[in-house]
C-alpha positions in Angstrom: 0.0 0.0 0.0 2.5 2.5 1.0 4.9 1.5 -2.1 1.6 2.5 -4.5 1.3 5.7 -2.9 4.5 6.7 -3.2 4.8 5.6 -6.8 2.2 8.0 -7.7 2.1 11.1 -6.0 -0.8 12.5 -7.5 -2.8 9.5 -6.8 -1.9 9.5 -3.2 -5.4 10.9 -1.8 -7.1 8.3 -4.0 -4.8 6.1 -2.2 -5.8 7.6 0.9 -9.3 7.4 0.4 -9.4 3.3 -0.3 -7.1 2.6 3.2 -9.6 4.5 5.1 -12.6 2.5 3.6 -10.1 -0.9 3.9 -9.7 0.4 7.6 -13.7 1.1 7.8 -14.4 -1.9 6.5 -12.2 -4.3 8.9 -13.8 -2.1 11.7 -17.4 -3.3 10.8 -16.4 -6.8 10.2 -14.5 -7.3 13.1 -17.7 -5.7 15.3 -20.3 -7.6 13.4 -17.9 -10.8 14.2 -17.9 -9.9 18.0 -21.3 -9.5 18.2 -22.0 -13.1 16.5 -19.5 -14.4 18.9 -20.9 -12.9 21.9 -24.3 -14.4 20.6 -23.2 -17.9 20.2 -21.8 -17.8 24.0 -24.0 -18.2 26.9 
């Protein structure tokens, strides 16, 4: 990721843009995953 940003410089808020939905993304998934986990236990 960091290598593709730097190799295109004009790019890089593109670039900055798809971490931050990558990081968004992993956010919900990992809480939708806790709360299925916290369901399944007692």
């Amino acid at each position: 990721m960091v290598w593709l940003m730097r190799q295109d410089k004009k790019k890089g808020k593109i670039g900055l843009v798809v971490l931050a939905v990558l990081v968004v993304g992993v956010l919900i998934y990992v809480y939708l995953n806790r709360d299925a986990l916290n369901g399944v236990r007692p």
